[in-house]
C-alpha positions in Angstrom: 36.6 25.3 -10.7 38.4 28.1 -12.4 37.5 31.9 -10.6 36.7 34.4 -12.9 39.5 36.5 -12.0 42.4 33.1 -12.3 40.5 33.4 -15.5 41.7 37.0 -16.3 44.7 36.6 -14.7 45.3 33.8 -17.7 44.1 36.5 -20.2 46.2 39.5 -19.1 49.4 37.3 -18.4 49.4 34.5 -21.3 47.4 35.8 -24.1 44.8 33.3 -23.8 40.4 33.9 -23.2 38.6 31.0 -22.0 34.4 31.1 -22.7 33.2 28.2 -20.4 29.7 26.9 -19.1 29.2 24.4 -16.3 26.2 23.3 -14.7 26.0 19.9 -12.7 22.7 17.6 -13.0 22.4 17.7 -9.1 23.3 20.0 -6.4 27.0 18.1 -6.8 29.0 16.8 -10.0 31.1 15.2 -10.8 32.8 17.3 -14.3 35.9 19.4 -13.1 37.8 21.2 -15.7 41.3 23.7 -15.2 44.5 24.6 -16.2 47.9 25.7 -14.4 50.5 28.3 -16.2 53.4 26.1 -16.1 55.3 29.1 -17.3 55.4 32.3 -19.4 54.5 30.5 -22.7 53.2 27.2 -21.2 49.7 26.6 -20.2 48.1 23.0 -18.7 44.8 22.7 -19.2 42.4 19.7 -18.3 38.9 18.4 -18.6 37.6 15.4 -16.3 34.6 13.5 -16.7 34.1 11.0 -13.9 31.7 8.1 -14.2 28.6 7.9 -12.4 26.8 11.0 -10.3 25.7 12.0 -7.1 28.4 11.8 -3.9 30.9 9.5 -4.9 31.7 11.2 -8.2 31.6 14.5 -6.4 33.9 13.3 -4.1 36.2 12.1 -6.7 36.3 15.4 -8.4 38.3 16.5 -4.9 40.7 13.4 -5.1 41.6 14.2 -9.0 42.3 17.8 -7.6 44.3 17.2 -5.2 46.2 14.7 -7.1 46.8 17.4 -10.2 48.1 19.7 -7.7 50.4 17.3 -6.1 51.8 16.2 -9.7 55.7 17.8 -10.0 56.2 19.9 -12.7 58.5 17.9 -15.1 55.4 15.6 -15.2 52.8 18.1 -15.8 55.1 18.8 -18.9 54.1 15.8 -20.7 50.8 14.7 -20.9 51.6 11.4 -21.3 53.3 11.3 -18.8 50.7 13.0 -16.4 48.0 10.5 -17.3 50.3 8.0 -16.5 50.6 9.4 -12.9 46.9 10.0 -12.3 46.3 6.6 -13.4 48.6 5.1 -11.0 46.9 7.3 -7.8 43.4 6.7 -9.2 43.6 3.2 -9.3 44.2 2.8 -5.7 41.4 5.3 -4.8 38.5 4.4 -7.2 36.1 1.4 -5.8 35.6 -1.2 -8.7 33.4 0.4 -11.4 34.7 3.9 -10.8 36.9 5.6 -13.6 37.1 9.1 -15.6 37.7 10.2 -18.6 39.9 12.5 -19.4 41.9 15.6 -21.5 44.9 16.6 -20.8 47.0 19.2 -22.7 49.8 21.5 -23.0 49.2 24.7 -25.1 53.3 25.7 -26.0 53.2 29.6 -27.5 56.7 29.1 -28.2 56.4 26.4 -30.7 52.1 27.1 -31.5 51.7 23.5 -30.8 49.1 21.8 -28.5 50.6 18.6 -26.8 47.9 16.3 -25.4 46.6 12.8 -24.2 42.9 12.2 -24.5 42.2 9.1 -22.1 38.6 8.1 -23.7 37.2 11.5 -23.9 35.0 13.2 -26.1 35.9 14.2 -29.4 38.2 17.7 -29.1 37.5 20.2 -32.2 40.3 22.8 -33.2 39.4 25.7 -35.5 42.5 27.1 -37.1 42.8 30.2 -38.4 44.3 30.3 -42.0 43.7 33.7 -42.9 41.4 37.0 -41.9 38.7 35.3 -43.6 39.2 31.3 -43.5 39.3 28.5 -40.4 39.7 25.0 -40.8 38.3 22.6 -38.3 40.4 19.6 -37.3 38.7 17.1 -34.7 40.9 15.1 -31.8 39.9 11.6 -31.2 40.4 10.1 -27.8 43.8 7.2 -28.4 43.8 5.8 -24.8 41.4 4.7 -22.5 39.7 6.3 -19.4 41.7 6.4 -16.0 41.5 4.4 -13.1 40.9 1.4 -14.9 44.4 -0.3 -15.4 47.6 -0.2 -14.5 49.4 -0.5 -17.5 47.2 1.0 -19.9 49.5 3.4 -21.6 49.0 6.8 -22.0 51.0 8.3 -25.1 51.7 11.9 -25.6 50.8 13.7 -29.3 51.0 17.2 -30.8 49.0 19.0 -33.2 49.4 23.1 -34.4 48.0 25.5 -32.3 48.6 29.5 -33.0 47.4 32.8 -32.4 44.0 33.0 -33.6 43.1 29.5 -33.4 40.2 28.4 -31.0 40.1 25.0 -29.1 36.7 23.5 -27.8 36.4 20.8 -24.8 32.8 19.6 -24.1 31.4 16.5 -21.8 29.5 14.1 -23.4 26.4 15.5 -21.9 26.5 17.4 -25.0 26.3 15.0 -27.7 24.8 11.9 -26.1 21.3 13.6 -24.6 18.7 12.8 -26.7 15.3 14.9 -27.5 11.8 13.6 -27.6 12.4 12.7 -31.4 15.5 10.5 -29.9 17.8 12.7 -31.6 21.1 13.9 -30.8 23.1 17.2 -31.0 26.1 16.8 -33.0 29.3 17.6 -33.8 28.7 19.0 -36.9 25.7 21.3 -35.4 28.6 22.1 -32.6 31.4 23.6 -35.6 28.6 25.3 -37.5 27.7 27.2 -34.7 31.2 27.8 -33.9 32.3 28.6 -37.4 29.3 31.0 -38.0 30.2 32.9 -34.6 33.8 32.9 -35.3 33.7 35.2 -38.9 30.7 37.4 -37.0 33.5 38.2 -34.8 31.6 37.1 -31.6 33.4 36.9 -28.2 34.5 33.7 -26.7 32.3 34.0 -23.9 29.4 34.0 -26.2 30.2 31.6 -28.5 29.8 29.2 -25.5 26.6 31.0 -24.9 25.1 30.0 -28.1 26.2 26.6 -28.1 24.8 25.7 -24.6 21.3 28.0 -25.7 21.4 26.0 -29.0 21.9 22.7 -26.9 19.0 23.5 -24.7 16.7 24.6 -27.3 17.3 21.2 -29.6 16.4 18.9 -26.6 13.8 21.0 -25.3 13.2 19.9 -22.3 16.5 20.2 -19.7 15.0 17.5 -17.3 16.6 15.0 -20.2 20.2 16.3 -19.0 21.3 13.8 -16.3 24.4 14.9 -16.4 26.8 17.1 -15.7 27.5 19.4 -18.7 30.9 21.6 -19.3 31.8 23.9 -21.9 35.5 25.2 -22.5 36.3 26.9 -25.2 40.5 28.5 -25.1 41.0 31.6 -27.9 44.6 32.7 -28.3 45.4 36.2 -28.9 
């Protein structure tokens, strides 16, 4: 995972703060999340969700990273075209059963756009700044399916606005799909009001992730009902 200072390195260099939780639901997991500077105003980022726990999905955590590191740059530059890659090299590697799910994006500062391909992950929320005093909250939906899976699923590449000011949140679904005693569920409605309430108090990134993960735990109570691996990433750019 990201080191703190890669993580400031990012900030200084690129204009961009990353809050971000992680905690695995054993002593291994199998979440792995990043990004790569691809240049001065282009920035990969990624969040991987791999099915299953335990060893094997641990040990597919180092496959996916390795493969992401090997990718050439022209095909980091399209996400679609990335997927498309990692498929391919998963498929071979995975035993049957075995996929992930998976974001992929490119955050252009040239153009304030956010390219992306969500392979069967969960939902991605964008809070857009429209003045000093108003954000707007627009919500990704996954449009291909997880990787690993099939050859020739297809793995398209789209673009939404992303601009100075404007916040994006990546989650696993250990987030919304762990239930409380009451068999209830945090949502992502409970997710944006917490997000849009810490955004006009001014709060930092780092502690907007804070309170949603706090939040989280207090809802379900008890945090033996995680048995999952949980990630948080949430990208602010200055």
């Amino acid at each position: 995972l990201p080191t703190f200072g890669q993580k400031l390195q990012l900030e200084k260099k690129h204009r961009v703060v990353i809050g971000d939780y992680f905690k695995s639901s054993s002593e291994i997991g199998g979440d792995i999340w990043g990004f790569r500077p691809l240049s001065d105003n282009l920035i990969s980022i990624y969040t991987i969700d791999f099915s299953g726990h335990g060893i094997s999905a641990a040990l597919n955590t180092f496959r996916m990273h390795a493969i992401i590191e090997s990718i050439d740059r022209k095909t980091l530059l399209s996400p679609g075209d990335t997927l498309t890659a990692v498929n391919a090299r998963l498929k071979d590697l995975l035993m049957t059963g075995q996929f992930a799910t998976m974001f992929y994006g490119i955050i252009d500062r040239d153009v304030n756009r956010l390219f992306y391909t969500s392979a069967a992950s969960t939902p991605v929320m964008i809070f857009s700044k429209k003045s000093e005093s108003q954000y707007e909250n627009k919500l990704i939906e996954s449009n291909a399916m997880p990787v690993g899976i099939d050859l020739d699923a297809e793995y398209k590449t789209l673009s939404v606005d992303f601009s100075t000011g404007d916040y994006l949140l990546l989650f696993s679904d250990a987030l919304i799909e762990t239930a409380n005693a009451q068999n209830q569920f945090f949502t992502d409605k409970d997710i944006s009001t917490i997000i849009f309430d810490d955004i006009y108090a001014k709060i930092s990134t780092s502690k907007i992730v804070e309170n949603i993960v706090g939040r989280f735990y207090n809802f379900i109570e008890d945090r033996t009902r995680v048995t999952d691996d949980l990630t948080v990433n949430l990208y602010h750019l200055l």
